[in-house]
DSSP file (Angstrom, degrees, kcal/mol; ACC not computed):
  #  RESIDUE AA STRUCTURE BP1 BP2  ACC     N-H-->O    O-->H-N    N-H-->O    O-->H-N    TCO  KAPPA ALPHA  PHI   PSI    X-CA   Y-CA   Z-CA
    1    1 A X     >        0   0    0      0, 0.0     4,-2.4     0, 0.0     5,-0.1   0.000 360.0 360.0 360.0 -18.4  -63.2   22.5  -54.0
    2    2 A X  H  >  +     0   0    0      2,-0.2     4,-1.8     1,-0.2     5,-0.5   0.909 360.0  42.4 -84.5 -64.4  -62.9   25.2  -56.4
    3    3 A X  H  > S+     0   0    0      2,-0.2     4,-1.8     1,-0.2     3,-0.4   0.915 110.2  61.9 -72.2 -29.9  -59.5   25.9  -56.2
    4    4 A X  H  > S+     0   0    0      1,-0.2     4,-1.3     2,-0.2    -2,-0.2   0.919 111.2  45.6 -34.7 -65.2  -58.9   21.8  -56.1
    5    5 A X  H  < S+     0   0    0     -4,-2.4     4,-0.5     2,-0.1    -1,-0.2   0.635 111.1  43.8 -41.7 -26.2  -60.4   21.9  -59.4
    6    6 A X  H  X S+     0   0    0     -4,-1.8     4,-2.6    -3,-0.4    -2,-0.2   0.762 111.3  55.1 -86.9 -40.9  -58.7   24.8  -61.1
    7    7 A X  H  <>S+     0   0    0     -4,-1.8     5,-1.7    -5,-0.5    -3,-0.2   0.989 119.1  36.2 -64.8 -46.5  -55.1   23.5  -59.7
    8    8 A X  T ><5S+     0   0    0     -4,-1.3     3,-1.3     1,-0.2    -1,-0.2   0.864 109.2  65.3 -75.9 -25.4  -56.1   19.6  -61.7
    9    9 A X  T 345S+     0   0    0     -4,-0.5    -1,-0.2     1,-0.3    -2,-0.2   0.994 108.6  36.8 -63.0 -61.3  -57.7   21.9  -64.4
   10   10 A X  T 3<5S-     0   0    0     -4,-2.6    -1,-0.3     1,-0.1    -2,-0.2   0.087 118.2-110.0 -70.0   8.9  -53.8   23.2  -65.0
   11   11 A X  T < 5 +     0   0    0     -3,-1.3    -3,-0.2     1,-0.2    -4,-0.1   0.309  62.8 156.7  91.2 -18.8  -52.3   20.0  -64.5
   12   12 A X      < +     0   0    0     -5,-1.7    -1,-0.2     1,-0.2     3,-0.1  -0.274  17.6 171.3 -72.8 162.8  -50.6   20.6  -61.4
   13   13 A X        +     0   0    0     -3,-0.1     2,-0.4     1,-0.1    -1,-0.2   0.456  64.4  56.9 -80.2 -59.5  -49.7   18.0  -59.1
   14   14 A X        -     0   0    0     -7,-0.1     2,-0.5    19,-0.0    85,-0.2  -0.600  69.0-155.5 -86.9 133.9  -47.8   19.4  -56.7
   15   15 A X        -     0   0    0     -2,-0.4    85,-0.0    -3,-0.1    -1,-0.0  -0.741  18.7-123.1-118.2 121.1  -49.0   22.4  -54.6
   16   16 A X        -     0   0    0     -2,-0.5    16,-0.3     1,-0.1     3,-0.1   0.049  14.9-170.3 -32.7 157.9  -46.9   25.2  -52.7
   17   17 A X  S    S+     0   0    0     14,-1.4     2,-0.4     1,-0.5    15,-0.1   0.394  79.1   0.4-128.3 -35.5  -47.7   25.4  -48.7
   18   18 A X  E     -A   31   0A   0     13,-0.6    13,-1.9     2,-0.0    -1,-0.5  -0.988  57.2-154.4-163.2-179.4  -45.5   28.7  -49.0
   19   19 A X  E     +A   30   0A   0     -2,-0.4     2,-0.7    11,-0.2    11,-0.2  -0.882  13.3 179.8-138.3 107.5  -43.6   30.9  -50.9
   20   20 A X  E     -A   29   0A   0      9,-1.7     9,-2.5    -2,-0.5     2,-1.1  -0.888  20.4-150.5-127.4 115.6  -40.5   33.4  -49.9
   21   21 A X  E     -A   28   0A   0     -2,-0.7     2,-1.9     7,-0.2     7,-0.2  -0.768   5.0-162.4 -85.4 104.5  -38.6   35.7  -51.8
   22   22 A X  E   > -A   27   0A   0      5,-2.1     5,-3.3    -2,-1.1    -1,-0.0  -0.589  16.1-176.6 -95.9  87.2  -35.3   35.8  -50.0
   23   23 A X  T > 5S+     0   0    0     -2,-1.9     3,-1.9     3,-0.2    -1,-0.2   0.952  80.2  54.2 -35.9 -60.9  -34.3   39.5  -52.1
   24   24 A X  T 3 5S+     0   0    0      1,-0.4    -1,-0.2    -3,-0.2    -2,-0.1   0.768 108.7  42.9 -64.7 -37.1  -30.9   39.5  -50.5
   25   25 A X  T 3 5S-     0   0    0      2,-0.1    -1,-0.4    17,-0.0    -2,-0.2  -0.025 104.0-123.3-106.6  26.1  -29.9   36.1  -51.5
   26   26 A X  T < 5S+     0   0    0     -3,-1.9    16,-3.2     1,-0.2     2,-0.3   0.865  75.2  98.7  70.7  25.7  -31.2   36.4  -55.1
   27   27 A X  E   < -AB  22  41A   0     -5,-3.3    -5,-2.1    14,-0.2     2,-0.4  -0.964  64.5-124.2-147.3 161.7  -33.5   33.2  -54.8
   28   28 A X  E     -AB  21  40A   0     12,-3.4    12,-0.6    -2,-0.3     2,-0.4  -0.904  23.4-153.6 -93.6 150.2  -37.6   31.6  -54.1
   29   29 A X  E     -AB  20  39A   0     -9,-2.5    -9,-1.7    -2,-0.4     2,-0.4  -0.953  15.4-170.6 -85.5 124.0  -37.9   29.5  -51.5
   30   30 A X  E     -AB  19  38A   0      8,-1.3     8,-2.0    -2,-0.4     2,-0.6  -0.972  15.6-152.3-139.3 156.6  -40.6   27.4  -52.1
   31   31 A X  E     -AB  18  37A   0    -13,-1.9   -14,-1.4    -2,-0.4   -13,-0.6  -0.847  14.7-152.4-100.8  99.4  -42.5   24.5  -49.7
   32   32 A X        -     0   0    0      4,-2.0   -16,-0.1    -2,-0.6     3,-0.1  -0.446  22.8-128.4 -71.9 140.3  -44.3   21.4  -51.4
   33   33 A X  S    S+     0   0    0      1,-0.2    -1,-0.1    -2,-0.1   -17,-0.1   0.858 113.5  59.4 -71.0 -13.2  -47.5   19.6  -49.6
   34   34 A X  S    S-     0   0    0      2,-0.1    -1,-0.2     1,-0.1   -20,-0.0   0.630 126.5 -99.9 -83.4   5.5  -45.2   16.3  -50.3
   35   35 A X  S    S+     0   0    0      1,-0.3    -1,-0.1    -3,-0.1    -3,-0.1  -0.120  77.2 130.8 125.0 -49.6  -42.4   17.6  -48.2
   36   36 A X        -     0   0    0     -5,-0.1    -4,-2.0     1,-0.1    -1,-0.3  -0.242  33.3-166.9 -86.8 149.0  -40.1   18.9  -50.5
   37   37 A X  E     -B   31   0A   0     -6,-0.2     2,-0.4    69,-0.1    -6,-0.2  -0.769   1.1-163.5-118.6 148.8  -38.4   22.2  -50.5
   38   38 A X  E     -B   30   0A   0     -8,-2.0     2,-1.8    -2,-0.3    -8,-1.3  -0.860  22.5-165.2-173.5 149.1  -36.5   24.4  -52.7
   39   39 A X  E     -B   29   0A   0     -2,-0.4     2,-0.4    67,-0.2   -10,-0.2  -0.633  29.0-174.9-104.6  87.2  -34.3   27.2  -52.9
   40   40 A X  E     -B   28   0A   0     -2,-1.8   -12,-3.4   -12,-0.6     2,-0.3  -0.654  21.1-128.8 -71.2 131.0  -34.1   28.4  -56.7
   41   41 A X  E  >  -B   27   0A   0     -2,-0.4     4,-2.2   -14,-0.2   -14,-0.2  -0.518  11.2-123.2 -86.3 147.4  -32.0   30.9  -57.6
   42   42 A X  H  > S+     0   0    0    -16,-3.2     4,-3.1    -2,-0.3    30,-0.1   0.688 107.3  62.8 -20.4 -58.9  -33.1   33.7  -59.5
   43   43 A X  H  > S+     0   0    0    -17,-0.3     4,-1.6    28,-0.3     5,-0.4   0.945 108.5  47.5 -29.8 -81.4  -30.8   33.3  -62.3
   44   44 A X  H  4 S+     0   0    0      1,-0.2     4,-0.4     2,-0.2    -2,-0.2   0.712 107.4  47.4 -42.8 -50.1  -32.5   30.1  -63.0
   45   45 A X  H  < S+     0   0    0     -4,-2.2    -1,-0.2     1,-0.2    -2,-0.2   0.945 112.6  56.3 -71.4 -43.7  -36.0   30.8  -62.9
   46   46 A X  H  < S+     0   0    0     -4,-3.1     3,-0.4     1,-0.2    -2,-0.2   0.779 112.0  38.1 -19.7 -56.6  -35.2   33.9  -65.2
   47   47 A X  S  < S+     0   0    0     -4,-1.6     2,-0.3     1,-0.3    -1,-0.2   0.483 119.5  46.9 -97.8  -6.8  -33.4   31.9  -68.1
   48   48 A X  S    S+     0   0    0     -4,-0.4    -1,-0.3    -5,-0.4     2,-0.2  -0.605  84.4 147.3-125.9  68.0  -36.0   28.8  -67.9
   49   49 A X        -     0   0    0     -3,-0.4     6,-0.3    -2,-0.3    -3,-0.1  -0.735  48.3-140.3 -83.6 152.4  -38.8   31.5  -67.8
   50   50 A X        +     0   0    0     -2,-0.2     2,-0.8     4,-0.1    46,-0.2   0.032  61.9 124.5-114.0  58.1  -41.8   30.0  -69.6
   51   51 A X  S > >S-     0   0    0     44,-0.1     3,-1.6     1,-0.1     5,-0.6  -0.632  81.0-117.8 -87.0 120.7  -42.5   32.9  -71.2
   52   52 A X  T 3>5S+     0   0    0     -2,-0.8     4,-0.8     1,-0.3     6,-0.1   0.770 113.3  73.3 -45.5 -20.2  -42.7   32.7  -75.0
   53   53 A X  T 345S+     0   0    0      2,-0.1    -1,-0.3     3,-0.1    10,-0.1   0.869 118.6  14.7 -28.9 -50.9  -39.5   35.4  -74.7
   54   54 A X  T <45S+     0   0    0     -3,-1.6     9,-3.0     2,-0.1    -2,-0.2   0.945 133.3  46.4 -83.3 -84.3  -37.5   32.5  -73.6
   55   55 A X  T  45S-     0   0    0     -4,-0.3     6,-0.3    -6,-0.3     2,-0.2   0.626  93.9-142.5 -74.4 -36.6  -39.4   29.6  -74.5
   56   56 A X     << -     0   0    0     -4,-0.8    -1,-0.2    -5,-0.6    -2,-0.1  -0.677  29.7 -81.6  91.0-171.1  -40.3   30.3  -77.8
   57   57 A X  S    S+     0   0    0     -2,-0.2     2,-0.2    -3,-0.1    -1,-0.1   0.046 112.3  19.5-107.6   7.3  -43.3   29.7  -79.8
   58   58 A X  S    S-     0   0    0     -6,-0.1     3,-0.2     1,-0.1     0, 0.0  -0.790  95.5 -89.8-154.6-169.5  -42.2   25.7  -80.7
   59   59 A X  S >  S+     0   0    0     -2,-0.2     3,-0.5     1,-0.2    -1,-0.1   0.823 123.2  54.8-105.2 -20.3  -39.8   23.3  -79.1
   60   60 A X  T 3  S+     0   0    0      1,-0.2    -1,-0.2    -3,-0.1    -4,-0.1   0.131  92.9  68.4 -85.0  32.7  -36.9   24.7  -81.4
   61   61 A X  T 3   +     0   0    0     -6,-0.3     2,-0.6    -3,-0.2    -1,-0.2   0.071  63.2 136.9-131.2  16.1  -37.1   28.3  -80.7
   62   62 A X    <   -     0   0    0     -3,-0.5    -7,-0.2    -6,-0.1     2,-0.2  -0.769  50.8-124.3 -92.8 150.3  -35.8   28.8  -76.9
   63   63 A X        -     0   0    0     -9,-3.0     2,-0.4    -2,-0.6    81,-0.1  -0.463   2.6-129.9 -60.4 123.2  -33.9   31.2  -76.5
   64   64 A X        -     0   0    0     80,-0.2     2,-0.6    79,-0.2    82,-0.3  -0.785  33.8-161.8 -59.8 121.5  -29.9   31.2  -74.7
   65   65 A X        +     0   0    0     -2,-0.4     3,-0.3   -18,-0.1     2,-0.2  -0.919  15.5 177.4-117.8  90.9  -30.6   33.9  -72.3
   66   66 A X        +     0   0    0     -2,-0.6    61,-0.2     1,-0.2    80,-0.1  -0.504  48.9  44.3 -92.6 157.2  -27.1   35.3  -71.1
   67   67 A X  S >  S+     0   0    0     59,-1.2     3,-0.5    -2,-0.2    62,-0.5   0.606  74.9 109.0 102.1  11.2  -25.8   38.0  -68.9
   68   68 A X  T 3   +     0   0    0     -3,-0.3    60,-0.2     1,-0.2   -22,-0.1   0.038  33.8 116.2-128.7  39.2  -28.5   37.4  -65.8
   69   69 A X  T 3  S+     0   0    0     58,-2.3   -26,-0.2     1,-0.1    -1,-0.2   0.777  85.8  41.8 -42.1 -41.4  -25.7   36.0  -63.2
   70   70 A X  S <  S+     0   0    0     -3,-0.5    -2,-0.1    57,-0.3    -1,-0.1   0.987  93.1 137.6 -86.8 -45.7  -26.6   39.4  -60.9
   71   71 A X        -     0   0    0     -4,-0.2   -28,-0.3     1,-0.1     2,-0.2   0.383  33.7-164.5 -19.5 149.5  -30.7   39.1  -61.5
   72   72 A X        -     0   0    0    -30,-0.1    17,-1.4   -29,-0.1     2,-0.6  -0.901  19.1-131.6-123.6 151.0  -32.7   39.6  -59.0
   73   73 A X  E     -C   88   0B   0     15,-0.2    15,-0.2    -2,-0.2     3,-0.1  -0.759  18.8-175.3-103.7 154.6  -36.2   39.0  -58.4
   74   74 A X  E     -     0   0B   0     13,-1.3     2,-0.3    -2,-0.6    14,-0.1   0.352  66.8 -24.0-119.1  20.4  -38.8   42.2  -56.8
   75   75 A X  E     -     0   0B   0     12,-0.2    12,-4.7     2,-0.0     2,-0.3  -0.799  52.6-140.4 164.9 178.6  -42.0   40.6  -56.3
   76   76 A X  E     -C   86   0B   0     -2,-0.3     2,-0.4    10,-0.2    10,-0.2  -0.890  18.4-158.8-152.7 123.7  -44.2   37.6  -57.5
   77   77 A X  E     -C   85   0B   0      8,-0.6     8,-6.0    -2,-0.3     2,-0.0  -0.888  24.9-101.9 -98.2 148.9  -48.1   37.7  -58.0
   78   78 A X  E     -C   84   0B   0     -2,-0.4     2,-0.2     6,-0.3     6,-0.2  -0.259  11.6-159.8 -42.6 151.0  -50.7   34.9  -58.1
   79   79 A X    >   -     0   0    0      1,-1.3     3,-1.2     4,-1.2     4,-0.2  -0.951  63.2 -78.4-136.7  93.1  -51.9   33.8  -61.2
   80   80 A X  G >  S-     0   0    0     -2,-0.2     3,-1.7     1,-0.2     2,-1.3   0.362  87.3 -39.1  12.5-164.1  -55.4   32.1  -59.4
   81   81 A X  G 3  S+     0   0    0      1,-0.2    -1,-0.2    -3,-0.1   -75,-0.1  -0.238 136.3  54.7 -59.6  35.0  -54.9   28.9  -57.7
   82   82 A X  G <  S-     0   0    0     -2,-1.3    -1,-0.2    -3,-1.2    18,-0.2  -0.047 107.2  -1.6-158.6  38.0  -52.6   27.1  -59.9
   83   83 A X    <   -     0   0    0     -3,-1.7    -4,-1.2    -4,-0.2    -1,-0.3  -0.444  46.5-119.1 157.1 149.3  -49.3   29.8  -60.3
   84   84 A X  E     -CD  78  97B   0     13,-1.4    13,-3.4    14,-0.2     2,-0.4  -0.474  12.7-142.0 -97.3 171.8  -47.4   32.6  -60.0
   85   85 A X  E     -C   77   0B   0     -8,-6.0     2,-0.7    11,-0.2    -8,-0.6  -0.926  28.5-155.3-105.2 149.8  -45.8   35.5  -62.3
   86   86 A X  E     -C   76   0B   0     -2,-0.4     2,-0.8     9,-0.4     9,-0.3  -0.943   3.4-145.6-118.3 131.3  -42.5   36.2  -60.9
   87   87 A X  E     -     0   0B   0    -12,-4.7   -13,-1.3    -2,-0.7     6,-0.2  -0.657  12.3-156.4 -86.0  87.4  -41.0   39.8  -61.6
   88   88 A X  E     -C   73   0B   0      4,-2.0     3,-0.5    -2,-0.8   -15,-0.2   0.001  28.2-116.8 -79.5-173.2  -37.3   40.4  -62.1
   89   89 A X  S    S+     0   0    0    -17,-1.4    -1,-0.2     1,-0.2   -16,-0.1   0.262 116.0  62.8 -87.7 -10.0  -35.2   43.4  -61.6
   90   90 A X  S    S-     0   0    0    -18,-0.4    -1,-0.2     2,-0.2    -2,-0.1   0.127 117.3-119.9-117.2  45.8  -34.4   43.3  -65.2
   91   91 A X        +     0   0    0     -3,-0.5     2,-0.3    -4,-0.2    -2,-0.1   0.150  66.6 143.0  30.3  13.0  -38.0   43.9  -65.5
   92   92 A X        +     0   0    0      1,-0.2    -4,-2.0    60,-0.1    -2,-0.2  -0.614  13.3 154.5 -65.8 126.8  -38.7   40.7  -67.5
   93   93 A X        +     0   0    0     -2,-0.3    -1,-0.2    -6,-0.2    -7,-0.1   0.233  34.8 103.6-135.3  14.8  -42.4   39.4  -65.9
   94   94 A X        +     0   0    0     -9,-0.1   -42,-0.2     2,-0.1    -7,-0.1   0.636  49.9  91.7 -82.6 -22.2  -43.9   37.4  -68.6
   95   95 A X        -     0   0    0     -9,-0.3    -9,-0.4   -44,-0.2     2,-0.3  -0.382  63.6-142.3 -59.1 147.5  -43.6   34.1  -67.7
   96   96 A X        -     0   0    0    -46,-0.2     2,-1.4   -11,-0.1   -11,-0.2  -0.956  12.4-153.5-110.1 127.0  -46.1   32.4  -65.9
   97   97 A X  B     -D   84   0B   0    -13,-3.4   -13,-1.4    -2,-0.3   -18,-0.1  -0.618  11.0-169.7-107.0 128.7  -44.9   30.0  -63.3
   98   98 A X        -     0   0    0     -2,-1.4   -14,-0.2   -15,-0.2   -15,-0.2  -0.141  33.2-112.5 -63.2-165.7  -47.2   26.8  -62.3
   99   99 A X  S  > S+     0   0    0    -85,-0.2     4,-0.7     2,-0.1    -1,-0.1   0.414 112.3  54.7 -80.1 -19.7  -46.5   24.7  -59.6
  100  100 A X  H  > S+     0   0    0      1,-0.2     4,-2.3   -18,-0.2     5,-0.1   0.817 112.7  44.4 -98.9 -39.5  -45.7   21.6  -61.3
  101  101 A X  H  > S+     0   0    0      2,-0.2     4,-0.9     3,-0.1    -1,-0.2   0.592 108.5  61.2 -81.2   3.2  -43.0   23.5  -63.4
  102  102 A X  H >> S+     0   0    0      2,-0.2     4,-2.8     3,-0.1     3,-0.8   0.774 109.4  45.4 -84.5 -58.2  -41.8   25.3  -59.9
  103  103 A X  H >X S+     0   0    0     -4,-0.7     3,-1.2     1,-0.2     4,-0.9   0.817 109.0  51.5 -52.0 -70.2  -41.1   21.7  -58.8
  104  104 A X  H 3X S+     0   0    0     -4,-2.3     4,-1.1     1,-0.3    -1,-0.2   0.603 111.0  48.4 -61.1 -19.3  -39.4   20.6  -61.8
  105  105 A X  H X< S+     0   0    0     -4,-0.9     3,-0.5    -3,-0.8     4,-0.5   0.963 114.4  46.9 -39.8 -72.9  -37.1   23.6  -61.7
  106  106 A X  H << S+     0   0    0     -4,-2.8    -2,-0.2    -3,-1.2   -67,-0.2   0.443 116.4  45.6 -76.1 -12.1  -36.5   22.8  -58.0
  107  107 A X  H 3< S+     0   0    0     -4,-0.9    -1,-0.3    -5,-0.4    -2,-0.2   0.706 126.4  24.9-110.0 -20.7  -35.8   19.1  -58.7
  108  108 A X  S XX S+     0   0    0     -4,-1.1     3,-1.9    -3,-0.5     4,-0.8   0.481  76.1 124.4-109.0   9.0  -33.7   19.3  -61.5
  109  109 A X  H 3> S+     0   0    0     -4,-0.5     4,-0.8     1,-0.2    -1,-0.1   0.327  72.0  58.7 -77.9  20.9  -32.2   22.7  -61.1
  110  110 A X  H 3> S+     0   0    0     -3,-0.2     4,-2.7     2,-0.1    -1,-0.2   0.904 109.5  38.7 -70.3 -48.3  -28.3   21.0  -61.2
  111  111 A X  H <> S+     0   0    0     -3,-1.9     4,-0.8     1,-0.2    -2,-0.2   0.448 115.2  55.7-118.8  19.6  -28.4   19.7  -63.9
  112  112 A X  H  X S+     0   0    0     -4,-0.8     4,-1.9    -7,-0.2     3,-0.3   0.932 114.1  42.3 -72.2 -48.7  -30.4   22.7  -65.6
  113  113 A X  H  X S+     0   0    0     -4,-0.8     4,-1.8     2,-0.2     5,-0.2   0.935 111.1  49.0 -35.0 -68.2  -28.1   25.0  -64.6
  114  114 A X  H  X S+     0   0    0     -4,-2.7     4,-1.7     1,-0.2    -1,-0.2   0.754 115.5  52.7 -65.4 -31.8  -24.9   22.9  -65.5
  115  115 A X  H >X S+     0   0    0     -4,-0.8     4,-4.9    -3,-0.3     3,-1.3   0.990 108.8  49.3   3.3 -97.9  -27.1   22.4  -69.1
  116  116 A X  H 3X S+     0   0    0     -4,-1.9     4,-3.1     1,-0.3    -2,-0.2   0.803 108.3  53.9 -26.4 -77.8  -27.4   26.4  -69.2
  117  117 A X  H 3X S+     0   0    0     -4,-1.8     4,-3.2     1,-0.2    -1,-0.3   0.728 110.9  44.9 -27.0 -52.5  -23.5   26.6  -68.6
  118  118 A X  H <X S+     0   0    0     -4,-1.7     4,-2.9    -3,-1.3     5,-0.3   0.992 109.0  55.9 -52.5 -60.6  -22.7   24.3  -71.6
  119  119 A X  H >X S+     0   0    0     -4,-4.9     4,-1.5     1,-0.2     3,-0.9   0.906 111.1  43.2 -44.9 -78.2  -24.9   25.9  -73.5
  120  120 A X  H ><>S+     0   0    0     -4,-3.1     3,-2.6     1,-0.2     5,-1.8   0.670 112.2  52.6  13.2 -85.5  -23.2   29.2  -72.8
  121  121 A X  H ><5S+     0   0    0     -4,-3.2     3,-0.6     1,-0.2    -1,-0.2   0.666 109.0  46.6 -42.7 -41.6  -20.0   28.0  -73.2
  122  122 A X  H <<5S+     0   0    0     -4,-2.9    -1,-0.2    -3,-0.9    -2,-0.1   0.255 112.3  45.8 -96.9  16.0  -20.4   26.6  -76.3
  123  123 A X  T <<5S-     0   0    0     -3,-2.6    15,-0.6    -4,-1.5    -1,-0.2   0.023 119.5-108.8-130.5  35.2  -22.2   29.5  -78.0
  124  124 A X  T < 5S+     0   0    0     -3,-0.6     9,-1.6    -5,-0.2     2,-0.2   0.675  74.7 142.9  23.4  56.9  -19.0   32.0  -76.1
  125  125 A X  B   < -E  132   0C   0     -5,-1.8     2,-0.4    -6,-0.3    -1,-0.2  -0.478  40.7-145.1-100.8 164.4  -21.7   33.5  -73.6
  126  126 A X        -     0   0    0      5,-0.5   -59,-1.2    -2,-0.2     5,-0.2  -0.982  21.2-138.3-105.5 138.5  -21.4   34.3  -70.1
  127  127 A X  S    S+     0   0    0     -2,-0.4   -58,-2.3   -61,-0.2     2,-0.5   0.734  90.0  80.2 -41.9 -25.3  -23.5   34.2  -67.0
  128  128 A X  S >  S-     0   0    0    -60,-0.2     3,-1.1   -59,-0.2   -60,-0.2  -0.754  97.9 -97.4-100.0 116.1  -22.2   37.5  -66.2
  129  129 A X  T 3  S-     0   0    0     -2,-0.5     2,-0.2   -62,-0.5   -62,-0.1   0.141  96.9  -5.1 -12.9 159.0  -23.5   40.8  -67.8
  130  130 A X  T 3  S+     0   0    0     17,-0.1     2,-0.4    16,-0.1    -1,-0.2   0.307 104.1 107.6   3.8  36.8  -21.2   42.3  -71.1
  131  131 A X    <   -     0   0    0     -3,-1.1    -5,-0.5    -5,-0.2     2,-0.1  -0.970  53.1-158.7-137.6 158.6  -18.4   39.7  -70.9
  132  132 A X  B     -E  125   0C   0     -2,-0.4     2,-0.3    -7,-0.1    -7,-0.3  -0.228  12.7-132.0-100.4-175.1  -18.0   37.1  -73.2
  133  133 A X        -     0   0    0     -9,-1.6    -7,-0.1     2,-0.3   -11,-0.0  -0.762  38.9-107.0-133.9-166.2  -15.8   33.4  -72.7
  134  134 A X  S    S+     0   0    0     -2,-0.3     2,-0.2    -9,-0.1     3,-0.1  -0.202  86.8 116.7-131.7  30.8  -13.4   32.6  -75.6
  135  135 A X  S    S-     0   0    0      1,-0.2    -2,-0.3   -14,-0.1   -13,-0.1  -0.704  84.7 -78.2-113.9 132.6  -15.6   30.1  -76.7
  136  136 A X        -     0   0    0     -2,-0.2     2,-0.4   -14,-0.1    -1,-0.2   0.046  44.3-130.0 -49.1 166.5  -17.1   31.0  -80.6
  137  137 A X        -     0   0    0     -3,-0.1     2,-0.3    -5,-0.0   -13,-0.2  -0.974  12.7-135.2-125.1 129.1  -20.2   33.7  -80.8
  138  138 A X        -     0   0    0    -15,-0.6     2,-0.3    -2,-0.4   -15,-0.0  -0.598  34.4-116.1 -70.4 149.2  -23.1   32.6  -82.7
  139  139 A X        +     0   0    0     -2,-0.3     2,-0.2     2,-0.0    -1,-0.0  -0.766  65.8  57.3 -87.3 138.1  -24.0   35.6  -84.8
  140  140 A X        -     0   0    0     -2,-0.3    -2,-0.0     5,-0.1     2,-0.0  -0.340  58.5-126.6 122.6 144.1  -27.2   37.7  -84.8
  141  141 A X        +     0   0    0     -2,-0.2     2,-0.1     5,-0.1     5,-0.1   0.070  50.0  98.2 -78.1-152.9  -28.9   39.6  -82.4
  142  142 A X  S >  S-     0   0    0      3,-0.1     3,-1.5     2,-0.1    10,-0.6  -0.444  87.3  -0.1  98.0-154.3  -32.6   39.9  -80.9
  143  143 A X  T 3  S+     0   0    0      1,-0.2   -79,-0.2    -2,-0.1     7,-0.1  -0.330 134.0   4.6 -79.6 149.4  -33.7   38.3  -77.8
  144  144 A X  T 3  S+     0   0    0      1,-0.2   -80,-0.2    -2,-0.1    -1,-0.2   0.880  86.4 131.7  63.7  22.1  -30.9   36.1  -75.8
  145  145 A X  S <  S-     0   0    0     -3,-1.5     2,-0.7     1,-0.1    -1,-0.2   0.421  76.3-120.7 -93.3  15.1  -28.6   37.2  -78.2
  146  146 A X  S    S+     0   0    0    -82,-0.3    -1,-0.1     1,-0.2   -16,-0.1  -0.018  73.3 116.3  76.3 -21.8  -26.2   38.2  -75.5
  147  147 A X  S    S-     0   0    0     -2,-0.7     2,-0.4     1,-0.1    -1,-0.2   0.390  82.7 -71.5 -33.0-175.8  -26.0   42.2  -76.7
  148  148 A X  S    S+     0   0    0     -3,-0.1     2,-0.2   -18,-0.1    -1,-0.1  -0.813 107.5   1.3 -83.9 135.0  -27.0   45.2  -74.9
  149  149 A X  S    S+     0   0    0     -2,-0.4     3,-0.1     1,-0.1    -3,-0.1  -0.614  73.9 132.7  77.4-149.3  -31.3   45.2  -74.8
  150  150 A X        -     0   0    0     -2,-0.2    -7,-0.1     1,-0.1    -1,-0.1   0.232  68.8 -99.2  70.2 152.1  -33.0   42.5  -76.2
  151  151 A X              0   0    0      1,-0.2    -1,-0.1   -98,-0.1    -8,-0.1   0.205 360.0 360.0 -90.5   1.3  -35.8   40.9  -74.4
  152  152 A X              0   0    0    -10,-0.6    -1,-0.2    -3,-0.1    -2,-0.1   0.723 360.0 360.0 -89.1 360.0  -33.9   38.0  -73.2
């Protein structure tokens, strides 16, 4: 009952039944009690972290987070009964992810992605680590600024 409470305490709806980091293929798998499944890729959960890196501090201040086509993730801890932290390989771990944002990930992650991509395109980022598209560069650094470092 405790953990039934804590999970409605956070909002979730939805709860995982399991959870697999498939390493090799760069993605979570994750298992809903309503049925549904989903294979997020890395990539994805990385650049819609909801880590105030990413997300901001406000609803205009996330971040375009470029260059993390290759990410990987290397582990994920519970965060109690209602989320996990997922770790990447390009050591960003700050997000925390519930369950109810795992599912919205996993249910919308087309037409987040294809979203992401625009964005990209139209700020003459890449998915792929140091390479650019031909597409204008917003100016400035800092996090997600598509340089070398930064904390996106």
């Amino acid at each position: 009952m405790r953990g039934e409470a804590m999970t409605q305490a956070y909002g979730n709806q939805h709860n995982p039944t399991e959870i697999k980091v498939k390493k090799a293929e760069k993605r979570l798998d994750i298992c809903f009690d309503d049925g549904q499944n989903f294979a997020i890729a890395a990539e994805l959960l990385r650049v819609e972290s909801p880590s105030a890196e990413v997300q901001g501090h406000g609803p205009d201040e996330k971040k375009l987070v470029a260059g993390r086509s290759h990410v990987g993730i290397i582990g994920v801890e519970a965060v109690g009964n209602y989320a996990i932290k997922i770790v990447f390989d390009d050591l960003h771990d700050s997000g925390i992810y519930t369950w109810d944002y795992l599912y919205q990930l996993g249910q919308n992650q087309d037409s987040l992605m294809a979203a992401y991509v625009a964005a990209l395109d139209e700020a003459g980022l890449s998915r792929h680590p140091n390479t650019t598209n031909t597409g204008p560069v917003k100016s400035g650094g800092g996090c997600g600024g598509g340089g070398k470092g930064g904390c996106g």
